[in-house]
LOZA-43743 format. One line per 10 residues: number of its first residue (from 0); for each residue x, y, z of C-alpha. Coordinates in Angstrom, 1 decimal, decimal comma. Example, Ala and Ser with C-alpha at 12.3 -4.5 7.8 and 13.67 -1.06 7.14 Angstrom:
0) 12,3 -4,5 7,8  13,7 -1,1 7,1 $
//
This chain:
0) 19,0 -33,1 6,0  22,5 -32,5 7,2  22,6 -28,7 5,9  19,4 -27,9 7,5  19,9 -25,1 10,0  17,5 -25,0 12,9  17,1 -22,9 15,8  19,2 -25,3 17,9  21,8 -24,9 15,8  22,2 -21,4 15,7 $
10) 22,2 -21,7 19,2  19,2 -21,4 20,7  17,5 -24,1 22,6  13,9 -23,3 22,9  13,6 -27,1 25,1  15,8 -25,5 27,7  14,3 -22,6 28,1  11,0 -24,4 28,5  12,7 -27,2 31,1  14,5 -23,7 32,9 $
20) 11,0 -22,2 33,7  9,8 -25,6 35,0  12,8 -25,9 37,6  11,9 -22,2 38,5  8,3 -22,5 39,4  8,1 -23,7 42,7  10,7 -21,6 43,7  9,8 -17,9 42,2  6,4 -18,5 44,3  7,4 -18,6 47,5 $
30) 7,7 -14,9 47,6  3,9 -14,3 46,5  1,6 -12,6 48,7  -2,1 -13,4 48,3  -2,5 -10,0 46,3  -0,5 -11,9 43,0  -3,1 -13,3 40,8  -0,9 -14,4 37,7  3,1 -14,8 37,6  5,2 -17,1 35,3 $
40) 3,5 -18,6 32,4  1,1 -15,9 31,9  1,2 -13,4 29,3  1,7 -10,5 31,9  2,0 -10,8 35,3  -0,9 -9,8 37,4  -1,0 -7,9 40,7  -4,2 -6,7 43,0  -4,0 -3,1 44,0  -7,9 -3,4 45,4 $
50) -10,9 -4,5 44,6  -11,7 -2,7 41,4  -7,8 -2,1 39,9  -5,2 -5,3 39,0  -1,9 -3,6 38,1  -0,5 -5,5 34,7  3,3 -6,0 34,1  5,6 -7,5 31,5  9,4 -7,3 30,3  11,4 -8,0 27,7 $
60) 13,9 -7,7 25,5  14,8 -7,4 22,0  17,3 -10,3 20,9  19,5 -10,6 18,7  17,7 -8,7 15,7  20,1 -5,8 17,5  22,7 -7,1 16,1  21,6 -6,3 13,1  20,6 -3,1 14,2  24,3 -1,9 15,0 $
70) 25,3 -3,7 11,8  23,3 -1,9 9,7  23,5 1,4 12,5  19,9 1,8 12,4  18,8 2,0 15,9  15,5 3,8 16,3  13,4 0,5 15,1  14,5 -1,2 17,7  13,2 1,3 20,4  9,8 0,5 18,6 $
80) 10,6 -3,0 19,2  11,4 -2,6 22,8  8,6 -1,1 23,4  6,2 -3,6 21,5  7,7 -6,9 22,6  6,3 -5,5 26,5  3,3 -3,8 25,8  1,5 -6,2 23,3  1,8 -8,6 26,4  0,2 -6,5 28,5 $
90) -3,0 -6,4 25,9  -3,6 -10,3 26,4  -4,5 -10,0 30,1  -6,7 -7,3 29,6  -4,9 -4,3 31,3  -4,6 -0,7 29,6  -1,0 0,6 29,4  0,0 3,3 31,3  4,3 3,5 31,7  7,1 2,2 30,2 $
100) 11,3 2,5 31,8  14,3 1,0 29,6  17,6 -0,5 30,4  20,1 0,3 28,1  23,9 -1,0 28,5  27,1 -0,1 26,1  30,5 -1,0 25,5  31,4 2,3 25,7  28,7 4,7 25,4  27,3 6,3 21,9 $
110) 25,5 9,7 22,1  24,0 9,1 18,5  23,2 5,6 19,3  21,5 6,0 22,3  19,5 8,9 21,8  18,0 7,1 18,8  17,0 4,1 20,6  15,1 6,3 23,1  13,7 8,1 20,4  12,1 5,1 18,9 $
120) 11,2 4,3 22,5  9,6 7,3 22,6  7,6 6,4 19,2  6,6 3,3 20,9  5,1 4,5 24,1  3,0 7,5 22,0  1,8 4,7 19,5  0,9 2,8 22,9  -0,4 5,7 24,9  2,1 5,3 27,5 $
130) 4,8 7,7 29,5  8,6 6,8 29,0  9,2 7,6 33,1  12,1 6,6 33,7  15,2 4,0 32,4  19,6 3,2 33,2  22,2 3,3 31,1  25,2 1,5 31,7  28,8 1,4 30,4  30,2 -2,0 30,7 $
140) 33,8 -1,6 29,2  34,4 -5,9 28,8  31,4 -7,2 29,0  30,6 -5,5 25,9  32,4 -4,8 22,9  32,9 -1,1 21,3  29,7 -0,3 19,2  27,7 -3,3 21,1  24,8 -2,8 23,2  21,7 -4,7 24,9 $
150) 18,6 -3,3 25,8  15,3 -4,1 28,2  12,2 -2,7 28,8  9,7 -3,2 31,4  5,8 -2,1 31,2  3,0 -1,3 33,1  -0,3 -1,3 32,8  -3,7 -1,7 34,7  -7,2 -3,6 34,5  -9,9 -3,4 36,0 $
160) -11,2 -7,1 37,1  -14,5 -6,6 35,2  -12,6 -5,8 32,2  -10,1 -9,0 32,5  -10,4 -11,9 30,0  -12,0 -14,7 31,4  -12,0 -18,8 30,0  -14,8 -19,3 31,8  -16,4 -17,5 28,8  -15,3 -19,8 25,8 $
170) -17,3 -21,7 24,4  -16,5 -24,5 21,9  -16,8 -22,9 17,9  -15,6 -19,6 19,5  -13,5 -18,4 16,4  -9,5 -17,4 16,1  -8,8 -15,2 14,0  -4,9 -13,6 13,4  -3,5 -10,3 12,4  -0,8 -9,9 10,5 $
180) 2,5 -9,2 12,0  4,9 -6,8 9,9  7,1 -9,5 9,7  9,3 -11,9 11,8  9,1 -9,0 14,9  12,1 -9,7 17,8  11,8 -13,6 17,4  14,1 -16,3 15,7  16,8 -13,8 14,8  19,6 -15,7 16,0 $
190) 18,5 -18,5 13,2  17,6 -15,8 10,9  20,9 -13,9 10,8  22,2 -17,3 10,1  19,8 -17,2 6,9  20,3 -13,8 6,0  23,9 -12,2 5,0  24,2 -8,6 6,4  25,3 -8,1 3,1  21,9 -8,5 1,9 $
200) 20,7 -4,9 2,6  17,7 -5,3 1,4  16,6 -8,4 3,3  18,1 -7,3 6,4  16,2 -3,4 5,7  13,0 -6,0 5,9  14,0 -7,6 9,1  14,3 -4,6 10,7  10,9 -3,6 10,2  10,2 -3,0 13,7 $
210) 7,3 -5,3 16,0  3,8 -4,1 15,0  2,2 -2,5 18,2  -1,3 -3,7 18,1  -2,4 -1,3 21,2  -4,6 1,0 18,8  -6,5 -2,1 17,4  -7,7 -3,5 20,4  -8,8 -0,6 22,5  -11,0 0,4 19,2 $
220) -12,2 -3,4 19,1  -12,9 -3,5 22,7  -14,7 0,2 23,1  -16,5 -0,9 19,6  -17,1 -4,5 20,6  -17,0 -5,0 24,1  -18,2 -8,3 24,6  -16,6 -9,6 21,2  -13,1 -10,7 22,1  -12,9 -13,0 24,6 $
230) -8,6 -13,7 25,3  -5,7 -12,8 22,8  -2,1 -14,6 22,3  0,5 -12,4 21,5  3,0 -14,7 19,2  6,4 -14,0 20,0  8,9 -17,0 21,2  7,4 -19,9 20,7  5,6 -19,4 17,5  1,8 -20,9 17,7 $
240) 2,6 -22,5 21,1  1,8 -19,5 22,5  -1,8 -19,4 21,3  -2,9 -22,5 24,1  -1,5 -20,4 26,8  -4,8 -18,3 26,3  -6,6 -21,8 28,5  -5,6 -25,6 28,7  -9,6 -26,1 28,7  -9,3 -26,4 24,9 $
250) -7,2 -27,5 22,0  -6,8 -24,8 19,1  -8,3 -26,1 15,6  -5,8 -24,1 12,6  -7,3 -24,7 9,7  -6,8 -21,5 7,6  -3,5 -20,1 8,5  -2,0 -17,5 5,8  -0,2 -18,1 2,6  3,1 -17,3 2,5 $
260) 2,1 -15,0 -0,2  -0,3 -13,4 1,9  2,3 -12,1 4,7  5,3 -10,1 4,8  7,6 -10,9 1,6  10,6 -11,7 4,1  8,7 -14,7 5,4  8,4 -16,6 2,4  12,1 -16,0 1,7  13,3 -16,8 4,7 $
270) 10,9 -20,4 4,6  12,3 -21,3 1,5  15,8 -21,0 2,4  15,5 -22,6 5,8  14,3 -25,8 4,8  12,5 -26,5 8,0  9,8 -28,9 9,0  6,4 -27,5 8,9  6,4 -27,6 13,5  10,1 -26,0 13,3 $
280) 8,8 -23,0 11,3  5,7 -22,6 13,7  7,7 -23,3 16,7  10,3 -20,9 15,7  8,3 -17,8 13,9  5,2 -16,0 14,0  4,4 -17,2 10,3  2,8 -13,5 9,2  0,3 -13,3 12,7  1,7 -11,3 15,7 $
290) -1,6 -11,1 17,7  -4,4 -13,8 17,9  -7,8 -13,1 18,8  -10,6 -15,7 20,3  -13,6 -14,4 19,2  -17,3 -15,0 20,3  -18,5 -16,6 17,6  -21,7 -14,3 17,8  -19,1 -11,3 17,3  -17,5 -12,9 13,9 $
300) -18,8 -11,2 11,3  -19,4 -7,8 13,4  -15,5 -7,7 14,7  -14,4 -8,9 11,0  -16,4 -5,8 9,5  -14,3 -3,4 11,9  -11,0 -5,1 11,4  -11,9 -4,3 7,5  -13,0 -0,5 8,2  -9,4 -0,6 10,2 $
310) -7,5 -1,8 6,9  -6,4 -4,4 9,1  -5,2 -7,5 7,7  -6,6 -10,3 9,2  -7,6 -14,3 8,6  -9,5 -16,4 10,2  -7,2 -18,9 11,1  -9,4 -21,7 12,9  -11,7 -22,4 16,5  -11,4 -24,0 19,8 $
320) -13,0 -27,2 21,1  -13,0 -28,6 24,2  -10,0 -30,2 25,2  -6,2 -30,0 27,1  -4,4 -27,0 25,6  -3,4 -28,6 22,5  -2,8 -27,7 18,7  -2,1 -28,8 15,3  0,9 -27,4 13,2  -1,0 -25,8 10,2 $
330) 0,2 -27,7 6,9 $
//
Protein backbone atom coordinates (compact mmCIF):
# COMPACT_ATOMS: atom_id res chain seq x y z
CA UNK A 1 0.00 0.00 0.00
CA UNK A 2 1.24 3.29 -1.09
CA UNK A 3 0.53 5.03 2.42
CA UNK A 4 2.25 2.42 4.26
CA UNK A 5 5.13 3.92 6.28
CA UNK A 6 8.05 1.56 6.93
CA UNK A 7 11.22 1.86 8.63
CA UNK A 8 12.91 2.77 5.33
CA UNK A 9 10.87 5.38 4.87
CA UNK A 10 11.25 7.18 7.92
CA UNK A 11 14.74 6.88 7.10
CA UNK A 12 16.22 4.19 8.48
CA UNK A 13 17.79 1.44 6.47
CA UNK A 14 18.16 -1.54 8.67
CA UNK A 15 19.77 -3.48 5.06
CA UNK A 16 22.57 -0.96 5.23
CA UNK A 17 23.37 -1.22 8.48
CA UNK A 18 23.60 -4.96 8.17
CA UNK A 19 25.77 -4.65 4.61
CA UNK A 20 27.98 -1.73 6.81
CA UNK A 21 29.00 -4.27 9.50
CA UNK A 22 29.88 -6.87 6.74
CA UNK A 23 32.41 -4.47 4.89
CA UNK A 24 33.75 -3.80 8.45
CA UNK A 25 34.61 -7.20 9.55
CA UNK A 26 37.74 -8.10 8.12
CA UNK A 27 39.04 -4.88 8.83
CA UNK A 28 38.04 -4.09 12.72
CA UNK A 29 40.07 -7.54 13.29
CA UNK A 30 43.23 -6.87 12.43
CA UNK A 31 43.90 -5.09 15.55
CA UNK A 32 42.84 -8.21 17.85
CA UNK A 33 45.29 -9.68 20.03
CA UNK A 34 44.85 -13.35 20.91
CA UNK A 35 43.34 -12.21 24.37
CA UNK A 36 39.77 -11.03 22.32
CA UNK A 37 37.37 -13.81 22.46
CA UNK A 38 34.18 -12.11 20.88
CA UNK A 39 33.95 -8.63 18.95
CA UNK A 40 31.41 -7.59 16.23
CA UNK A 41 28.27 -9.60 16.04
CA UNK A 42 28.23 -10.57 19.44
CA UNK A 43 25.96 -9.35 22.04
CA UNK A 44 28.99 -7.85 24.11
CA UNK A 45 32.30 -7.81 23.29
CA UNK A 46 34.57 -10.22 25.12
CA UNK A 47 38.04 -9.71 26.40
CA UNK A 48 40.57 -12.20 28.49
CA UNK A 49 42.05 -10.61 31.50
CA UNK A 50 43.42 -14.34 32.74
CA UNK A 51 42.43 -17.47 33.11
CA UNK A 52 39.52 -17.30 35.44
CA UNK A 53 38.17 -13.38 34.51
CA UNK A 54 36.81 -12.31 30.70
CA UNK A 55 36.08 -8.55 30.97
CA UNK A 56 32.48 -7.94 29.12
CA UNK A 57 31.79 -4.66 27.22
CA UNK A 58 28.95 -3.06 25.22
CA UNK A 59 27.84 0.61 23.94
CA UNK A 60 25.16 2.29 22.85
CA UNK A 61 22.99 4.81 22.39
CA UNK A 62 19.51 5.92 22.72
CA UNK A 63 18.08 7.06 19.17
CA UNK A 64 15.81 9.08 18.31
CA UNK A 65 13.12 8.40 21.18
CA UNK A 66 15.25 11.59 22.53
CA UNK A 67 13.67 13.53 20.48
CA UNK A 68 10.82 12.98 22.03
CA UNK A 69 12.40 13.42 25.15
CA UNK A 70 13.35 17.19 24.65
CA UNK A 71 9.93 17.55 23.05
CA UNK A 72 8.12 16.62 25.69
CA UNK A 73 11.39 17.99 28.24
CA UNK A 74 11.33 14.93 30.10
CA UNK A 75 14.89 13.79 30.33
CA UNK A 76 15.49 11.46 33.23
CA UNK A 77 13.85 8.29 31.33
CA UNK A 78 16.15 8.46 28.94
CA UNK A 79 19.17 8.19 31.44
CA UNK A 80 17.30 4.83 32.35
CA UNK A 81 17.39 4.04 28.79
CA UNK A 82 21.09 4.77 28.33
CA UNK A 83 21.85 2.78 30.78
CA UNK A 84 19.66 -0.33 29.80
CA UNK A 85 20.28 -0.38 26.10
CA UNK A 86 24.36 -1.25 27.35
CA UNK A 87 23.92 -3.22 30.25
CA UNK A 88 21.09 -5.79 29.18
CA UNK A 89 23.84 -6.64 26.46
CA UNK A 90 26.21 -7.34 28.76
CA UNK A 91 23.68 -10.05 30.54
CA UNK A 92 23.58 -12.21 27.24
CA UNK A 93 27.33 -13.12 27.40
CA UNK A 94 27.20 -13.94 30.79
CA UNK A 95 29.32 -11.21 32.51
CA UNK A 96 28.16 -9.39 35.84
CA UNK A 97 28.05 -5.55 35.51
CA UNK A 98 30.37 -3.64 37.31
CA UNK A 99 30.79 0.33 35.65
CA UNK A 100 29.04 2.45 33.48
CA UNK A 101 30.66 6.26 31.82
CA UNK A 102 28.30 8.49 29.50
CA UNK A 103 28.89 10.83 26.66
CA UNK A 104 26.70 13.60 26.62
CA UNK A 105 26.90 16.45 23.81
CA UNK A 106 24.59 19.83 23.58
CA UNK A 107 23.83 22.61 21.47
CA UNK A 108 24.49 24.79 24.05
CA UNK A 109 24.62 23.34 27.37
CA UNK A 110 21.33 22.96 29.77
CA UNK A 111 22.09 22.72 33.61
CA UNK A 112 18.44 21.29 34.17
CA UNK A 113 18.66 19.09 31.25
CA UNK A 114 21.77 17.53 31.94
CA UNK A 115 21.61 16.93 35.45
CA UNK A 116 18.40 15.00 34.83
CA UNK A 117 19.76 12.74 32.31
CA UNK A 118 22.60 11.82 34.77
CA UNK A 119 20.17 11.46 37.35
CA UNK A 120 18.26 8.78 35.47
CA UNK A 121 21.72 7.45 34.69
CA UNK A 122 22.24 7.24 38.05
CA UNK A 123 18.82 5.21 38.51
CA UNK A 124 20.04 2.98 35.86
CA UNK A 125 23.42 1.89 37.24
CA UNK A 126 21.73 1.32 41.04
CA UNK A 127 18.83 -0.70 39.34
CA UNK A 128 21.95 -2.53 37.55
CA UNK A 129 24.33 -2.64 40.45
CA UNK A 130 26.88 -0.62 38.71
CA UNK A 131 29.21 2.66 39.43
CA UNK A 132 28.55 5.73 37.12
CA UNK A 133 32.74 6.46 37.04
CA UNK A 134 33.16 8.67 34.91
CA UNK A 135 31.52 10.40 31.43
CA UNK A 136 32.09 14.09 28.78
CA UNK A 137 30.03 16.57 28.02
CA UNK A 138 30.43 18.54 25.12
CA UNK A 139 29.09 21.80 23.68
CA UNK A 140 28.89 21.67 19.99
CA UNK A 141 27.44 25.15 19.02
CA UNK A 142 26.42 23.96 14.99
CA UNK A 143 26.41 20.70 15.06
CA UNK A 144 23.60 20.84 17.31
CA UNK A 145 20.77 22.90 17.54
CA UNK A 146 19.67 25.01 20.86
CA UNK A 147 17.67 22.59 23.24
CA UNK A 148 19.17 19.40 21.17
CA UNK A 149 21.33 16.83 22.50
CA UNK A 150 22.82 13.18 21.90
CA UNK A 151 23.92 10.84 24.31
CA UNK A 152 26.18 7.40 24.66
CA UNK A 153 26.97 5.17 27.13
CA UNK A 154 29.50 2.50 27.44
CA UNK A 155 29.43 -0.60 30.07
CA UNK A 156 31.47 -2.93 31.68
CA UNK A 157 31.22 -5.88 33.14
CA UNK A 158 33.03 -9.23 33.88
CA UNK A 159 32.60 -13.19 33.63
CA UNK A 160 34.11 -15.67 34.79
CA UNK A 161 34.70 -18.38 31.87
CA UNK A 162 32.86 -21.13 33.97
CA UNK A 163 29.99 -18.82 34.30
CA UNK A 164 29.84 -17.98 30.33
CA UNK A 165 27.00 -19.25 28.13
CA UNK A 166 27.92 -22.00 26.12
CA UNK A 167 25.95 -23.56 22.58
CA UNK A 168 27.66 -26.43 23.15
CA UNK A 169 25.01 -26.99 25.82
CA UNK A 170 21.73 -26.76 23.68
CA UNK A 171 20.05 -29.28 22.94
CA UNK A 172 17.15 -29.62 20.43
CA UNK A 173 13.46 -28.93 22.56
CA UNK A 174 15.46 -26.59 24.78
CA UNK A 175 12.61 -24.00 25.40
CA UNK A 176 12.38 -19.96 24.69
CA UNK A 177 10.61 -18.34 26.64
CA UNK A 178 10.25 -14.12 26.53
CA UNK A 179 9.73 -11.37 29.08
CA UNK A 180 7.85 -8.64 28.52
CA UNK A 181 9.44 -5.44 27.52
CA UNK A 182 7.68 -2.10 29.02
CA UNK A 183 7.10 -1.22 25.68
CA UNK A 184 8.86 -0.42 22.32
CA UNK A 185 12.30 0.45 24.62
CA UNK A 186 15.04 2.74 22.31
CA UNK A 187 14.16 0.93 19.02
CA UNK A 188 12.02 1.98 15.86
CA UNK A 189 11.53 5.43 17.08
CA UNK A 190 12.45 7.23 14.06
CA UNK A 191 9.23 5.16 12.38
CA UNK A 192 7.31 5.59 15.48
CA UNK A 193 7.53 9.34 15.77
CA UNK A 194 6.30 9.19 12.29
CA UNK A 195 3.20 7.17 13.80
CA UNK A 196 2.77 9.14 16.81
CA UNK A 197 2.00 13.09 16.81
CA UNK A 198 3.91 14.85 19.76
CA UNK A 199 0.67 16.16 20.18
CA UNK A 200 -0.49 13.06 21.44
CA UNK A 201 0.66 13.36 25.05
CA UNK A 202 -0.59 10.56 26.08
CA UNK A 203 0.90 8.14 23.57
CA UNK A 204 4.16 9.83 23.45
CA UNK A 205 3.96 9.76 27.83
CA UNK A 206 3.85 5.77 26.81
CA UNK A 207 6.75 5.81 24.61
CA UNK A 208 8.80 7.23 26.90
CA UNK A 209 8.45 4.64 29.32
CA UNK A 210 12.04 4.06 29.70
CA UNK A 211 13.91 0.35 28.52
CA UNK A 212 13.18 -2.33 31.21
CA UNK A 213 16.56 -3.28 32.92
CA UNK A 214 16.27 -6.92 33.33
CA UNK A 215 19.71 -7.15 35.52
CA UNK A 216 17.70 -8.09 38.83
CA UNK A 217 15.91 -10.96 37.00
CA UNK A 218 18.68 -12.80 35.80
CA UNK A 219 21.17 -12.74 38.59
CA UNK A 220 18.01 -14.14 40.84
CA UNK A 221 17.34 -16.78 37.98
CA UNK A 222 20.97 -17.65 37.66
CA UNK A 223 21.91 -17.84 41.72
CA UNK A 224 18.25 -19.72 41.95
CA UNK A 225 18.70 -21.81 38.88
CA UNK A 226 22.15 -22.04 37.92
CA UNK A 227 22.15 -24.60 35.33
CA UNK A 228 18.56 -23.51 33.96
CA UNK A 229 19.37 -20.79 31.43
CA UNK A 230 21.45 -21.75 28.96
CA UNK A 231 22.02 -18.11 26.44
CA UNK A 232 19.64 -14.98 26.29
CA UNK A 233 18.95 -12.42 23.24
CA UNK A 234 18.41 -9.09 24.31
CA UNK A 235 15.84 -7.72 21.44
CA UNK A 236 16.67 -4.35 20.53
CA UNK A 237 17.38 -3.35 16.63
CA UNK A 238 16.52 -5.93 14.74
CA UNK A 239 13.48 -7.14 16.40
CA UNK A 240 13.48 -11.24 16.63
CA UNK A 241 16.52 -11.39 14.34
CA UNK A 242 18.41 -10.98 17.22
CA UNK A 243 17.19 -14.12 18.94
CA UNK A 244 19.58 -16.57 16.25
CA UNK A 245 22.57 -14.58 17.23
CA UNK A 246 22.36 -16.68 20.57
CA UNK A 247 24.04 -19.88 17.89
CA UNK A 248 23.68 -20.52 14.05
CA UNK A 249 23.66 -24.40 15.25
CA UNK A 250 19.80 -24.03 15.37
CA UNK A 251 16.75 -22.37 13.81
CA UNK A 252 14.28 -20.72 16.52
CA UNK A 253 10.68 -22.47 16.38
CA UNK A 254 8.01 -19.17 17.52
CA UNK A 255 5.00 -20.66 18.00
CA UNK A 256 3.40 -18.73 20.93
CA UNK A 257 4.46 -15.25 20.78
CA UNK A 258 2.21 -12.64 22.84
CA UNK A 259 -1.06 -11.04 21.89
CA UNK A 260 -1.14 -7.75 21.25
CA UNK A 261 -3.46 -7.53 24.15
CA UNK A 262 -1.11 -9.21 26.31
CA UNK A 263 1.86 -6.43 25.96
CA UNK A 264 2.15 -2.92 26.51
CA UNK A 265 -1.07 -0.96 25.30
CA UNK A 266 1.21 1.30 22.97
CA UNK A 267 2.15 -1.69 20.90
CA UNK A 268 -1.11 -2.58 19.70
CA UNK A 269 -1.72 1.06 18.77
CA UNK A 270 1.14 1.58 17.19
CA UNK A 271 0.52 -2.06 14.99
CA UNK A 272 -2.74 -1.01 14.00
CA UNK A 273 -1.74 2.28 12.67
CA UNK A 274 1.29 1.14 10.88
CA UNK A 275 -0.12 -1.17 8.67
CA UNK A 276 3.00 -3.30 8.34
CA UNK A 277 3.61 -6.87 7.20
CA UNK A 278 3.78 -9.26 9.91
CA UNK A 279 8.28 -9.64 9.25
CA UNK A 280 8.29 -5.59 9.07
CA UNK A 281 6.76 -5.41 12.64
CA UNK A 282 9.19 -8.17 13.99
CA UNK A 283 12.09 -6.89 12.07
CA UNK A 284 11.40 -3.46 13.29
CA UNK A 285 10.09 -3.87 17.22
CA UNK A 286 10.46 -5.93 20.09
CA UNK A 287 6.59 -6.97 19.86
CA UNK A 288 6.06 -6.77 23.93
CA UNK A 289 9.56 -9.23 24.71
CA UNK A 290 12.79 -7.25 25.56
CA UNK A 291 14.82 -10.25 26.85
CA UNK A 292 14.65 -13.98 25.58
CA UNK A 293 15.70 -16.83 27.51
CA UNK A 294 16.85 -20.47 26.08
CA UNK A 295 15.90 -22.62 28.67
CA UNK A 296 16.98 -26.27 29.56
CA UNK A 297 14.06 -27.88 28.92
CA UNK A 298 14.55 -29.89 32.37
CA UNK A 299 14.49 -26.23 34.00
CA UNK A 300 10.95 -25.23 32.33
CA UNK A 301 8.61 -25.58 34.77
CA UNK A 302 11.16 -24.81 37.73
CA UNK A 303 12.44 -21.37 36.05
CA UNK A 304 8.59 -20.63 35.00
CA UNK A 305 7.53 -21.05 38.83
CA UNK A 306 10.23 -18.35 39.79
CA UNK A 307 9.52 -15.97 37.00
CA UNK A 308 5.73 -16.26 38.55
CA UNK A 309 7.01 -15.75 42.40
CA UNK A 310 8.96 -12.60 40.51
CA UNK A 311 5.51 -11.20 39.03
CA UNK A 312 7.29 -11.41 36.02
CA UNK A 313 5.47 -11.54 32.89
CA UNK A 314 6.55 -13.98 30.79
CA UNK A 315 5.46 -16.58 27.61
CA UNK A 316 6.72 -19.28 26.35
CA UNK A 317 7.26 -18.28 22.98
CA UNK A 318 8.65 -21.48 21.17
CA UNK A 319 12.12 -24.05 21.03
CA UNK A 320 15.10 -24.69 19.03
CA UNK A 321 15.93 -27.53 16.67
CA UNK A 322 18.88 -28.19 15.00
CA UNK A 323 19.59 -26.25 12.16
CA UNK A 324 21.49 -22.83 10.57
CA UNK A 325 20.40 -19.90 12.64
CA UNK A 326 17.11 -19.43 11.21
CA UNK A 327 13.43 -18.33 12.27
CA UNK A 328 9.95 -17.89 11.44
CA UNK A 329 8.05 -14.48 11.68
CA UNK A 330 5.29 -15.35 14.36
CA UNK A 331 1.80 -14.98 12.56
Amino acid sequence: MSDVIDYAKAGVDIHKGDAFVERIKNLVPTTHNDQVLQGIGGFAALYKVSDDRIIASSTDGVGTKLKLAQAMDKHHGVGIDLVAMCVNDLLCVGAKPLFFLDYMAFGKLDLKVSEELIAGMVDGCKQSGMALIGGETAEMPGMYQNGEYDVAGFSVGDVHPKDMFSEDNIEEGDVLLGIASSGFHSNGYSLLRKLVKEDETDLVTQLLVPTKIYVNLVNSLRKNVPHGVLAMAHITGGGIHNIPRISEKFDYVLNGWPKLTETAPIIKTVVERSKLSNEELFQTFNMGVGLVLLVKKAFVETIKDHLKAQDEKFWEIGYVKKGSGQINVPS
